[in-house]
C-alpha positions in Angstrom: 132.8 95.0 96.5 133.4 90.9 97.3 136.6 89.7 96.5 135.9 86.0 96.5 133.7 84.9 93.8 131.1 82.8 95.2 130.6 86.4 97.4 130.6 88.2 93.8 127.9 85.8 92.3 125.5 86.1 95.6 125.8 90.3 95.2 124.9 89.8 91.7 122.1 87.1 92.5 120.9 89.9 94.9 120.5 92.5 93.1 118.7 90.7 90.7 116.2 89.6 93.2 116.0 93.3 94.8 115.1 94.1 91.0 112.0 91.3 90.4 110.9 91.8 94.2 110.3 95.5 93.6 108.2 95.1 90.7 105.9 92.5 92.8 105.8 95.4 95.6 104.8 97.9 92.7 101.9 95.2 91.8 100.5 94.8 95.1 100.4 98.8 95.6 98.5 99.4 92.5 95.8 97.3 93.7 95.5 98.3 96.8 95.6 102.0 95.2 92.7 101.2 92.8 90.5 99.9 96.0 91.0 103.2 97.8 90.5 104.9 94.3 87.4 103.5 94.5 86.8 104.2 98.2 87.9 108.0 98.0 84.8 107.9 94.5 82.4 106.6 97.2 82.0 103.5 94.5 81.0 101.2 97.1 80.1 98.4 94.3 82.9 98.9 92.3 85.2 99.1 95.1 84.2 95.4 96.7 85.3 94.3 93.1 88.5 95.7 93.2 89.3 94.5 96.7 88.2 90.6 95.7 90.6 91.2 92.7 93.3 92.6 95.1 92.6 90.2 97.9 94.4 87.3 96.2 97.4 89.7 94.8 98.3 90.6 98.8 98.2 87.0 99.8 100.3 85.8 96.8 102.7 89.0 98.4 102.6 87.2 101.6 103.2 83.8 100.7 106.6 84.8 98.6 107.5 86.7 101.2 108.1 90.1 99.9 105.4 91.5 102.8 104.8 89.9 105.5 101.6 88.2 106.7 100.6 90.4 109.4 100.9 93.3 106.9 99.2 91.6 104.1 96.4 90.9 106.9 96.4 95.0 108.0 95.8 96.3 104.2 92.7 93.6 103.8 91.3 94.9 107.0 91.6 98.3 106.4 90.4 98.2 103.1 87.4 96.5 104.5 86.7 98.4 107.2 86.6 101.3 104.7 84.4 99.8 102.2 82.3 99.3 105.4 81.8 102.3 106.5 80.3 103.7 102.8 76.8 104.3 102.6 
């Protein structure tokens, strides 16, 4: 543990940052879960609505940084390229 304090107050402001930034990754999985939800139903409809609803959560991810852009871009191509390839 930090001995000098401004050290001790940037482990604690860490920490809590780890602790928000994980609920925002937990947010943006969900989503993209419910899309392939949808995808493994064969609920082609249903599933382009999910993935214009989860669209905006993965860029909002990117933008604060807690993914980053390249990946954000991956997930909306593969979950397009899935919803694709239903009949």
């Amino acid at each position: 543990m930090a001995n000098i304090k401004s050290a001790k107050k940037r482990a604690i402001q860490s920490e809590a940052r780890r602790k928000h930034n994980i609920g925002l990754k937990s947010t943006y999985r969900t989503y993209i879960k419910k899309v392939e939800h949808l995808i493994t139903a064969n609920k082609k409809e249903d599933a382009i609505k999910a993935l214009k609803v989860a669209v905006p959560v993965i860029d909002k991810m990117a933008t604060k940084g807690i993914i980053h852009k390249n990946k954000a871009a991956r997930y909306k191509s593969n979950l397009s390229k899935k919803i694709n390839k239903l009949k």
